[in-house]
C-alpha positions as CSV (number, residue, x, y, z in Angstrom):
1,X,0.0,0.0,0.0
2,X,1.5,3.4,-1.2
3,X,1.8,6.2,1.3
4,X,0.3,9.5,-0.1
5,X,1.5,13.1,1.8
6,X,-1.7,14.7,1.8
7,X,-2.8,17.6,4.4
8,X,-6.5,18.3,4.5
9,X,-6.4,21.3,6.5
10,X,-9.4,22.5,5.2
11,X,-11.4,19.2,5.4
12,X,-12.9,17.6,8.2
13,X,-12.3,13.9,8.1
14,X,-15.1,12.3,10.0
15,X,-14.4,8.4,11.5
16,X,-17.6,6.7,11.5
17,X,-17.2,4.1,14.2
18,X,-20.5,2.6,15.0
19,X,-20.8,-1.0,16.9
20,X,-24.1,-1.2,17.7
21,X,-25.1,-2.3,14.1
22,X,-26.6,-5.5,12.5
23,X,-23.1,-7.8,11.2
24,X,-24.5,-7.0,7.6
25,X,-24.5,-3.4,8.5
26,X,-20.9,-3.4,10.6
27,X,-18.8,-0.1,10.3
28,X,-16.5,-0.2,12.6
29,X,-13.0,-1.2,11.4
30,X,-10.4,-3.9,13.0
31,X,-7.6,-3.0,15.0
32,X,-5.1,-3.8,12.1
33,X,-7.1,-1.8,9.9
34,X,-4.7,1.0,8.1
35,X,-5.4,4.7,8.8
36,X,-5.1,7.3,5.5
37,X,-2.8,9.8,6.5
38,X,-4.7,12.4,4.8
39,X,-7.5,11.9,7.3
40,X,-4.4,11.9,10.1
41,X,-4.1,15.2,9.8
42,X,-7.3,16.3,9.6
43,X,-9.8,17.1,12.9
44,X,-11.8,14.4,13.3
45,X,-15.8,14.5,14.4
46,X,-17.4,12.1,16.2
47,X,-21.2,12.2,15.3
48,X,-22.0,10.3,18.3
49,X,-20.9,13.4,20.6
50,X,-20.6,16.2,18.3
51,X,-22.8,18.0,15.5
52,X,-21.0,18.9,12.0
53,X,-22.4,22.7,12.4
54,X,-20.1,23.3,15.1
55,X,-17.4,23.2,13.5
56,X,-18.5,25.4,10.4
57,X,-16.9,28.6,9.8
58,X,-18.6,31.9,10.0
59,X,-20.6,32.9,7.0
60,X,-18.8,34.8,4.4
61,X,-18.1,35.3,1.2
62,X,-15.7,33.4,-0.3
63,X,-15.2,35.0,-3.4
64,X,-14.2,38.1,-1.7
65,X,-11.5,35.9,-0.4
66,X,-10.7,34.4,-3.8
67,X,-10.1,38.3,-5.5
68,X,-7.5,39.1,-1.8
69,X,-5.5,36.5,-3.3
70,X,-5.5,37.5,-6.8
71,X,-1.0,37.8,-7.5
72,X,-1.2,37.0,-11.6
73,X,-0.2,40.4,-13.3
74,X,-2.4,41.3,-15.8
75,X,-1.7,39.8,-19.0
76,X,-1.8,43.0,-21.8
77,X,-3.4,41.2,-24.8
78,X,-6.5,41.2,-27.1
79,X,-7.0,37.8,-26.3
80,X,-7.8,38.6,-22.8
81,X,-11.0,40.9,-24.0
82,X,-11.5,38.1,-26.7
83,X,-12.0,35.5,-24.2
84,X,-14.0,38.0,-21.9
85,X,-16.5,38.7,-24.6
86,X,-16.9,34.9,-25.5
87,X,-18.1,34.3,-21.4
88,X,-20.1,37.2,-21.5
89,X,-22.1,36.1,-24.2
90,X,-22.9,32.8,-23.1
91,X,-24.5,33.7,-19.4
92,X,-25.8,30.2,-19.3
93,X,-22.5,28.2,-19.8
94,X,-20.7,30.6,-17.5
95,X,-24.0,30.1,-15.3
96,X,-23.5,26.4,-14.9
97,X,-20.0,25.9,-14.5
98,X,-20.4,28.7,-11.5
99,X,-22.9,26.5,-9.9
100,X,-20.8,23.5,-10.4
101,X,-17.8,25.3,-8.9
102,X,-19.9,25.4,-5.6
103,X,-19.0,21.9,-4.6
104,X,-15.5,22.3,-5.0
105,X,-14.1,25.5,-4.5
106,X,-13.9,25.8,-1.2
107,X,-11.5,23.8,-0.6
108,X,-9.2,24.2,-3.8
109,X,-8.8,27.7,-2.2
110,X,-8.1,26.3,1.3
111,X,-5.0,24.3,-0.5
112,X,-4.2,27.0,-2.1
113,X,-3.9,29.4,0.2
114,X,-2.0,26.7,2.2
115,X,0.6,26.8,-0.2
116,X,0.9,30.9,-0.8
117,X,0.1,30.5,-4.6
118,X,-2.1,32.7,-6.5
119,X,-5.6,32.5,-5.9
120,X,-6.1,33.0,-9.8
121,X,-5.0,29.2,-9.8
122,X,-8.1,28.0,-8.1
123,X,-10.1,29.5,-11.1
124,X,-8.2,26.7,-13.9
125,X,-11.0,24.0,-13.6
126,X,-13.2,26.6,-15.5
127,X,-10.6,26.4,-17.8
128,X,-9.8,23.1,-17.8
129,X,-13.4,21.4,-17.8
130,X,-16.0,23.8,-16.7
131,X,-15.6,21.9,-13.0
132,X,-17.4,18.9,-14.9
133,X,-15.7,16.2,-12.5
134,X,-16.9,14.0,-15.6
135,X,-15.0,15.5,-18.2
136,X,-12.7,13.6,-20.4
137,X,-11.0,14.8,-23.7
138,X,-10.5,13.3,-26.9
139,X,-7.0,12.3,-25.9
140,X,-8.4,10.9,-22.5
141,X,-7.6,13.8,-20.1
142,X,-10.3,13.1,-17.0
143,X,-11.7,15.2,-14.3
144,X,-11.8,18.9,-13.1
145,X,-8.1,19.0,-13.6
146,X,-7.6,17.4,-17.3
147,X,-5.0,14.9,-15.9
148,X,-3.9,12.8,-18.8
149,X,-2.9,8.9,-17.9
150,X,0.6,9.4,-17.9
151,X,0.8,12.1,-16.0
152,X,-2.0,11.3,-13.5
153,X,0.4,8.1,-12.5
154,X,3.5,10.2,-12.8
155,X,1.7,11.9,-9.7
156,X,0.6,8.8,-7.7
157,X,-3.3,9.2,-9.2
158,X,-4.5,5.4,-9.0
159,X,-6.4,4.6,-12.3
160,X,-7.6,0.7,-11.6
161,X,-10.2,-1.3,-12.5
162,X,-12.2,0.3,-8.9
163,X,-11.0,4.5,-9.3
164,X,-9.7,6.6,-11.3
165,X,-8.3,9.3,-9.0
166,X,-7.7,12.0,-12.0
167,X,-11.1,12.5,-11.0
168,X,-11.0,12.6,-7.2
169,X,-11.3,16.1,-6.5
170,X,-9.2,16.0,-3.6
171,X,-6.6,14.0,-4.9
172,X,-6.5,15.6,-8.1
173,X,-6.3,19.0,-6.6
174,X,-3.5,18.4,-4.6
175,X,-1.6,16.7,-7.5
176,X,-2.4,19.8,-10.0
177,X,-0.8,21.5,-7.2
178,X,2.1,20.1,-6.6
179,X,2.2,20.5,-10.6
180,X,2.0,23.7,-10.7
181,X,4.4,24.2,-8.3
182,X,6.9,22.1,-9.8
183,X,6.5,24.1,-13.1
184,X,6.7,27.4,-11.6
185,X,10.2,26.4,-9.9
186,X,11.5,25.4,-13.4
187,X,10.6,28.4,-14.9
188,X,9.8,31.1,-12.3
189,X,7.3,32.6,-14.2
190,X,3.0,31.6,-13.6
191,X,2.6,32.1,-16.8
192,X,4.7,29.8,-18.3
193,X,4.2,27.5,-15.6
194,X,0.6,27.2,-16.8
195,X,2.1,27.2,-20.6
196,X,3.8,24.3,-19.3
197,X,0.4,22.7,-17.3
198,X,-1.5,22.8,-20.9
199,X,1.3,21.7,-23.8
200,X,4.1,20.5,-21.6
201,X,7.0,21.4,-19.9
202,X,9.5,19.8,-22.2
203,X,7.7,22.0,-24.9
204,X,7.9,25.4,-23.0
205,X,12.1,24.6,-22.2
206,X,12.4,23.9,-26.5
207,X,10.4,27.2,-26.8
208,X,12.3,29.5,-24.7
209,X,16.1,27.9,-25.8
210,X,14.8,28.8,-29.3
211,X,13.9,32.2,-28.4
212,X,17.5,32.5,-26.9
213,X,19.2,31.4,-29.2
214,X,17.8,33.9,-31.6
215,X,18.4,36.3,-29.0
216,X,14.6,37.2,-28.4
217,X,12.8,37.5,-25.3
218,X,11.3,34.1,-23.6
219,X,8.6,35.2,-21.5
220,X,4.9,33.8,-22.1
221,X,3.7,36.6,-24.9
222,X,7.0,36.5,-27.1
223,X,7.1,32.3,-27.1
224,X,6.1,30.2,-30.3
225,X,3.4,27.9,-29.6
226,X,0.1,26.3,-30.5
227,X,-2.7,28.4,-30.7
228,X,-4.9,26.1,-27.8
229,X,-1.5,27.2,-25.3
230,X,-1.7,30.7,-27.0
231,X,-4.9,31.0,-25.6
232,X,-4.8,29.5,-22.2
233,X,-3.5,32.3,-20.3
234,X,-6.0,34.6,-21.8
235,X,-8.8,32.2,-20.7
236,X,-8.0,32.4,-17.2
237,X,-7.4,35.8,-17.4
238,X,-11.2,36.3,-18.6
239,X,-12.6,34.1,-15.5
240,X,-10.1,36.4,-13.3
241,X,-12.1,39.3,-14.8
242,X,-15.6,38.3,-14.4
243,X,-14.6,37.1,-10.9
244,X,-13.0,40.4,-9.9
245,X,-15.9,42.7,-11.5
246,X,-19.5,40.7,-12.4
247,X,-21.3,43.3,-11.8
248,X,-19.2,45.1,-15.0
249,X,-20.5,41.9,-17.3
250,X,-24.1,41.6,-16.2
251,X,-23.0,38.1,-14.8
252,X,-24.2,37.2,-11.0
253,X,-21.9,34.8,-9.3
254,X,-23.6,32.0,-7.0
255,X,-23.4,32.8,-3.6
256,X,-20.5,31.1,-2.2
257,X,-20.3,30.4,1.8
258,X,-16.8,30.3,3.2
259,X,-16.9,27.3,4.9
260,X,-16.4,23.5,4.0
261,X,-18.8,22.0,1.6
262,X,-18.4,18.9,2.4
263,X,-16.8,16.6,5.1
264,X,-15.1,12.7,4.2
265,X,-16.1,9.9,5.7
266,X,-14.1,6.7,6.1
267,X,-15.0,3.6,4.7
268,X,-14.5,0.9,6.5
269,X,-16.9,-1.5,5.1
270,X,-17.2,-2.2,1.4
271,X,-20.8,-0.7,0.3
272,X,-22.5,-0.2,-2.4
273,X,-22.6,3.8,-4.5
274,X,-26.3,3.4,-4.3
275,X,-26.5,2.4,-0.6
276,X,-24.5,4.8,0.6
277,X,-26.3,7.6,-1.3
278,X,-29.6,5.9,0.3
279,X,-27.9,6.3,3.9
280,X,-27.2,10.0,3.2
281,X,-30.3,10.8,1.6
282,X,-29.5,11.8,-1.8
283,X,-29.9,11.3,-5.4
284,X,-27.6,9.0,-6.9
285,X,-26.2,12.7,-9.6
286,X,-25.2,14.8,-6.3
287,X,-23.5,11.5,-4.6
288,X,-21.4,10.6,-7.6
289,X,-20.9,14.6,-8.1
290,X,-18.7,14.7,-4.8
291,X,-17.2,11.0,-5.6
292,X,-16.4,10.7,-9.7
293,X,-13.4,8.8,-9.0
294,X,-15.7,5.6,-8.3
295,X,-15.6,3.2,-11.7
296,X,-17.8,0.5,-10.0
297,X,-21.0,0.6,-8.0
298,X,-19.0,0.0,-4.7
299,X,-16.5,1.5,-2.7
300,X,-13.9,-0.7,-1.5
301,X,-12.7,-0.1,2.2
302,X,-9.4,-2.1,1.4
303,X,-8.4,1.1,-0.7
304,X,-8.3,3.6,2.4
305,X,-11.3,5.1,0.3
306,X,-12.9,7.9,1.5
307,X,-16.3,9.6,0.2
308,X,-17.4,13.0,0.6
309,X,-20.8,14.5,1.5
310,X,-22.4,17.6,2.4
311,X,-22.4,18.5,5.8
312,X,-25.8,17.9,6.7
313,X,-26.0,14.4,4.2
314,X,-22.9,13.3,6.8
315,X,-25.0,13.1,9.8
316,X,-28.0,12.0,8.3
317,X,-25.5,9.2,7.0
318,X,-24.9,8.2,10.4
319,X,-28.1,7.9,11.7
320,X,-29.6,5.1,8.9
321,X,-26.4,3.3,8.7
322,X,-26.7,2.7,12.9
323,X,-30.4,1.2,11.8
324,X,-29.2,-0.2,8.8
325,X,-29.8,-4.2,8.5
326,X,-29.3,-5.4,5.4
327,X,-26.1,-6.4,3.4
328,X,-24.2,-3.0,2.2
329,X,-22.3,-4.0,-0.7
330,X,-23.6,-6.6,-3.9
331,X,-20.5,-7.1,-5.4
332,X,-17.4,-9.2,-5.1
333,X,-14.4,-9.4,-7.5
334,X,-12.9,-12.5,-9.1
335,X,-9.3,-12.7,-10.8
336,X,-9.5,-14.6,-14.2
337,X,-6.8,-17.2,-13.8
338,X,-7.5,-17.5,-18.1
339,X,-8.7,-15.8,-21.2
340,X,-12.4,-16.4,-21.4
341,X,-15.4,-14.9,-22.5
342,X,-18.0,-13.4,-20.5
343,X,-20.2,-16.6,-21.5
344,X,-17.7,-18.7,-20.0
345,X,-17.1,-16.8,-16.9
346,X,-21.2,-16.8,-16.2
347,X,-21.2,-20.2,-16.9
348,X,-18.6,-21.1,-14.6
349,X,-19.9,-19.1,-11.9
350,X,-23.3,-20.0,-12.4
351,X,-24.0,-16.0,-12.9
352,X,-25.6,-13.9,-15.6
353,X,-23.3,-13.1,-18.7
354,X,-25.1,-10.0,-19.7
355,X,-24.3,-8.9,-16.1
356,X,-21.2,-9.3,-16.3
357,X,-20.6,-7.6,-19.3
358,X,-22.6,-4.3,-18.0
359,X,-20.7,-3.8,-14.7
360,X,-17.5,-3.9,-16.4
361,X,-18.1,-1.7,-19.9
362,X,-17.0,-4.9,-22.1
363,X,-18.3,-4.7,-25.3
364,X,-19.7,-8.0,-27.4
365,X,-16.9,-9.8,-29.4
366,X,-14.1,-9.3,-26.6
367,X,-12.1,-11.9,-24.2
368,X,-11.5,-11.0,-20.8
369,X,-7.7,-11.7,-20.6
370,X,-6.0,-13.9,-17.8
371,X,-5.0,-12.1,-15.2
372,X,-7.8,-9.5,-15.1
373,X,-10.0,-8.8,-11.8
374,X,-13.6,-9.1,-13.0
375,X,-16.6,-7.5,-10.7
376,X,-19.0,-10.5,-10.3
377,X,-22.4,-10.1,-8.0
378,X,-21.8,-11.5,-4.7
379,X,-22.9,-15.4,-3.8
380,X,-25.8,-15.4,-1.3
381,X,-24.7,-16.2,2.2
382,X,-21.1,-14.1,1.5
383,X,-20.4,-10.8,3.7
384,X,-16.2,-10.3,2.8
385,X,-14.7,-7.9,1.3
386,X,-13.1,-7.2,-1.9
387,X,-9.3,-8.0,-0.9
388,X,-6.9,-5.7,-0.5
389,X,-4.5,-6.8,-3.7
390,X,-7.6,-7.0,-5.9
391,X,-8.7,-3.1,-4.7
392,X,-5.3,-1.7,-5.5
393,X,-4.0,-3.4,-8.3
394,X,-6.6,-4.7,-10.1
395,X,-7.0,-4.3,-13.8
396,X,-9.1,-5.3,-16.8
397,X,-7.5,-6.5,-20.2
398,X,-9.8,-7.4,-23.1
399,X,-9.0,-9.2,-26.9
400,X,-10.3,-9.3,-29.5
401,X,-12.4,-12.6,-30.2
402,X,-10.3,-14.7,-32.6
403,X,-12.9,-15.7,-35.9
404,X,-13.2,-19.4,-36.1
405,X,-10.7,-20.9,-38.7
406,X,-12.8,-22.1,-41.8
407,X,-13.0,-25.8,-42.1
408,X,-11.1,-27.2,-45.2
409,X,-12.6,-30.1,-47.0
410,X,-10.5,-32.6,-48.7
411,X,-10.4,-32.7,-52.5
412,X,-12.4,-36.2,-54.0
413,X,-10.4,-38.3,-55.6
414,X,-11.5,-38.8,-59.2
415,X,-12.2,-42.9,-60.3
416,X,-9.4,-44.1,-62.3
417,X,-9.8,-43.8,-66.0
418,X,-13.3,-43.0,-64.9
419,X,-14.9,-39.0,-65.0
420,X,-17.0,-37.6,-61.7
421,X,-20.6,-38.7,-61.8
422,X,-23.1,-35.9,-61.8
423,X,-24.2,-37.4,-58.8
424,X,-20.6,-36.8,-56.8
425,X,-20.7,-33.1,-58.3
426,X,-24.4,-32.6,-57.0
427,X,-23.7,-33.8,-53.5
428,X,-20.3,-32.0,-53.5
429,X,-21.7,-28.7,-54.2
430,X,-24.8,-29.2,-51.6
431,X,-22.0,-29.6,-49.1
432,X,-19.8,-27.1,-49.7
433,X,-23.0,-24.6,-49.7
434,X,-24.3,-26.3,-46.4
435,X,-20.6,-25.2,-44.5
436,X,-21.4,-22.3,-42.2
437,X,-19.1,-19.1,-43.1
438,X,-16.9,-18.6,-40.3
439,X,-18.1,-15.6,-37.7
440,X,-16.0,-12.6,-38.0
441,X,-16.5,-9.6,-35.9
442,X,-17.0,-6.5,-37.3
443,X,-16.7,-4.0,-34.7
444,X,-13.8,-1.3,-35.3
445,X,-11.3,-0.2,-32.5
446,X,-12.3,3.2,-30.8
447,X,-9.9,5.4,-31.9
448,X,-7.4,7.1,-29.8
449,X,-5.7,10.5,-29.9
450,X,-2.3,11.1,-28.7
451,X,-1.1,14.3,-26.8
452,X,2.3,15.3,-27.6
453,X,3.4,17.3,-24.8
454,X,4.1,15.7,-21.4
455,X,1.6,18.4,-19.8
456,X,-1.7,17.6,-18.1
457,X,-3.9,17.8,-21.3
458,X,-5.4,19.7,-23.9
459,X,-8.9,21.9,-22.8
460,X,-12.0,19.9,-23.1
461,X,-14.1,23.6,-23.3
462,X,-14.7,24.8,-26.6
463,X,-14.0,28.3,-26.8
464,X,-13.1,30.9,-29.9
């Protein structure tokens, strides 16, 4: 199990430790069980004793804290009034991504401010993908952050068969962070550093050693580049502007409370997405909203998961898991010790192929490949857990289906000094048309796009 530094100062980690529940309801972990060190260094809650509310901040406005931390110098370019004008004109995209920042922002400007950087940072998920935590590009960039694969494991982001952490906002955050960071040392500059975030650091270095060696200046305005890093800058700029001055645009930003949005609670217990967002009381959108990173309709609590809800959803939580009686989680996972097809599998375990094939996005015509951790529905009668090994390292591998080979028939052998009898010919010909064509599978590869930069990934936002 990999050890991840990761301060939630602004988070409150609450341990749900409840013994009074029915075994198939049990949430209270074992005395070997492992502790997240994020959570460590968080303050803790306990629900029995304490109410969430106490601990919530006085009401103000956060984005008056957001423009105190504004550093960025302004950026002197038409592409900044450009990309103003394109917001401005579409109220009702800038509308929804403003609503959808409500979940998150809070604490992407706790971290942050933790870390003295500009507040203008915060604002890059409206960049980036609008704060859709669903987002995914062409060339498979995911989350609010854009993380491409690469990179996202170049950063410690799981991507198994169970999460994908490049969207986990708080593990995404805090890797776009350290990023950013890491780019601003190698070029001391937050521009470039967010040149670098959007085509690449390696790119950005070539840039500048061009520009100096043809004796011209290197900072962000004066650089060769591709038009989509051209206008990045500019795009945050434009969210800087709204942010600093709506009133000057017409637009009215969501009210924004300075205080946590939501609060993590440990999983101890693997349970199902739908159950838990039962237990809290809301729709299955909102829950995934807070917890994208979640592939599979469980959460495993061998991963040190943890999933987020709003403050009031956290207590109410609490109080129907205590009364909770039935099983929480449906699912198990097996490890396919050969290739086989879904058919197979179902056969084998006496389960439904169709199933099987849902729950795990694999399409008709494929082979699960040895080796590969399959979710299967649970047997009756069987309350484990998903095992650690499988919850952290599992992964899926699919073939193609190989075609049948076509049978080959052996040539007659014509009767010496004699010619074939009509007869022969006839039946020969019925056969042959009687032979079933072999199957061949006609469904094309998806196709994939390739970034070439080593940066997080391209914009999934259309813009101008």
């Amino acid at each position: 199990m990999r050890t991840v530094r990761y301060p939630l100062s602004c988070l409150v980690a609450i341990l749900v430790l409840l013994s009074g529940c029915a075994s198939t309801a049990e949430w209270s972990p074992s005395s070997s069980a492992k502790r997240d060190p994020r959570a460590a260094n968080a303050p803790r809650v306990d629900l029995r004793k304490e109410s969430v509310s106490d601990l919530m901040a006085p009401s103000n406005d956060l984005w008056m804290q957001i423009r105190q931390g504004f550093q960025l110098p302004p950026l002197d370019s038409p592409l900044v009034d450009k990309q103003t004008k394109w917001l401005v004109d579409r109220p009702d995209y800038v509308n929804r991504s403003m609503a959808r920042s409500s979940r998150y922002l809070f604490y992407i400007v706790e971290e942050v401010n933790r870390r003295n950087m500009p507040t203008e940072l915060a604002l890059l998920p409206f960049v980036e993908s609008a704060f859709n935590p669903e987002a995914k590009s062409t060339a498979k960039a995911m989350g609010i952050w854009q993380f491409m694969p690469r990179t996202g494991q170049d950063f410690k982001l799981t991507q198994n068969v169970f999460r994908d952490e490049r969207r986990d906002v708080l593990q995404s955050t805090n890797a776009a962070l350290d990023y950013l960071q890491r780019l601003y040392k190698q070029f001391g500059d937050w521009q470039l550093a967010l040149a670098a975030y959007n085509w690449g650091e390696g790119n950005v270095a070539k840039a500048i050693k061009r520009n100096q060696a043809m004796r011209k200046p290197t900072d962000y305005q004066s650089l060769i580049m591709p038009r989509e890093t051209r206008e990045y800058v500019p795009k945050l700029m434009a969210y800087k502007n709204i942010v600093m001055n709506p009133s000057a645009y017409n637009i009215v930003l969501p009210e924004l409370e300075n205080h946590p949005y939501f609060v993590a609670i440990e999983v101890t217990r693997d349970i199902d997405v739908n159950v838990a967002a039962q237990l809290a009381e809301m729709s299955l959108e909102d829950f995934r909203n807070l917890n994208p990173s979640f592939n599979k309709p469980v959460i495993l609590a061998a991963a040190d998961q943890q999933m987020l809800l709003p403050f009031a959803r956290a207590e109410l939580f609490q109080m129907n898991l205590a009364s909770y009686t039935k099983p929480l989680s449906s699912w198990t996972a097996v490890k396919v010790a050969k290739s086989e097809t879904p058919e197979q599998l179902a056969t084998r375990l006496s389960l439904n192929a169709e199933t099987i094939r849902e729950v795990n996005n694999i399409p008709r015509g494929m082979r699960i490949r040895a080796g590969s951790t399959v979710l299967v529905p649970k047997p009756p009668g069987k309350d484990s857990d998903i095992p650690e090994y499988l919850a952290e390292f599992g992964q899926l591998k699919l073939d193609k289906v190989a075609p049948p080979k076509p049978k080959t028939s052996k040539p007659a052998q014509a009767s010496t000094g004699s010619k074939s009898s009509p007869s022969k010919t006839a039946s020969s010909k019925t056969a042959s048309s009687q032979q079933k064509s072999p199957s061949t599978n006609t469904s094309k590869s998806a196709k994939t796009n390739s970034n070439s930069g080593s940066g997080v990934s391209a914009s999934v936002k259309s813009a101008p």
